[in-house]
N, C-alpha and C positions, 0 to 999 in steps of 0.2 A: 543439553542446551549449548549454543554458540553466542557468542560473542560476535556484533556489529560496531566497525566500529565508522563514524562518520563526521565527515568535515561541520564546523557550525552552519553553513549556509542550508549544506541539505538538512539536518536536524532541524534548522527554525521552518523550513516547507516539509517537513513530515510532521511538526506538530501541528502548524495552522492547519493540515492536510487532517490529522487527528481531531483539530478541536469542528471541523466544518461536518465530520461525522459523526460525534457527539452529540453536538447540536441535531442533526438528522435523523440520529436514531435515538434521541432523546437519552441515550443509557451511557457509561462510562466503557469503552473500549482501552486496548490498551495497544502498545506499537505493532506487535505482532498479526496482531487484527488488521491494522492498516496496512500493514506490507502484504500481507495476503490479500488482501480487499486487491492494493495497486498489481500485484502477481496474477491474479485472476483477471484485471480489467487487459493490461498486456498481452497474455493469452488469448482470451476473446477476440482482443483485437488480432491478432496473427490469424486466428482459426476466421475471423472473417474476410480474411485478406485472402484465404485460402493459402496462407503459409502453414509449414507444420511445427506448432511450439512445444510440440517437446515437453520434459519433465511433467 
């Protein structure tokens, strides 16, 4: 396990970001879910662009 460490501004939009998926999937997620969630949507979006993302 690593260690993130982040300013309070992005913290409070990763958790609104968090509670807008909660609500969505009805279920209790936890940060790590959301960063993947945002990591996969970034990817996608590269592979649609027809860039290559890598990792």
């Amino acid at each position: 396990m690593k260690t993130l460490t982040l300013d309070d501004h992005t913290y409070r939009r990763l958790e609104s970001i968090m509670k807008d998926m909660m609500h969505d999937k009805k279920r209790d997620i936890d940060h790590s879910y959301v960063i993947n969630e945002l990591i996969n949507t970034y990817q996608d979006s590269l592979a649609f662009s027809g860039e290559n993302a890598g990792g």
